[in-house]
N, C-alpha and C positions, 0 to 999 in steps of 0.2 A: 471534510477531511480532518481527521484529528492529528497534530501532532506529539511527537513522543520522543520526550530524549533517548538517545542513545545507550546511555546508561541502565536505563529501564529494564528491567529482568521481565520473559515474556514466555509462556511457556510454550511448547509445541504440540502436535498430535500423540505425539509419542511419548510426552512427558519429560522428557528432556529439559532444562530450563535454562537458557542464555540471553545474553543483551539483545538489546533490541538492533542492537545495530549490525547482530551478525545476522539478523534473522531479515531483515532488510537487505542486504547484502545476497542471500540467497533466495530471494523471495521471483516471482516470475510473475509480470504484470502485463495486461495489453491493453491497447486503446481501441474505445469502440463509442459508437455515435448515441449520443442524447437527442437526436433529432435534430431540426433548422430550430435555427431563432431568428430573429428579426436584424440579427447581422450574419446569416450565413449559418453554417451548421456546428454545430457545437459538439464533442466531446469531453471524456474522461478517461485517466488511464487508471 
């Protein structure tokens, strides 16, 4: 996972260019399984 300040200009599909942090803000994430590990099962969102 990379992180990114917020300040960072990031651009869109659309073209549009805004911070990073509005784009975060509106972004729609879920969590789903990486399989077991040797402590149980593990994820990532």
């Amino acid at each position: 996972m990379a992180i990114t300040p917020r300040d960072n200009h990031v651009t869109r599909p659309s073209g549009a260019v805004i911070r990073a942090g509005q784009a975060v803000k509106d972004a729609v994430s879920e969590r789903r399984s990486c399989g077991n590990g040797s402590k149980g099962s593990r994820y990532s969102d």
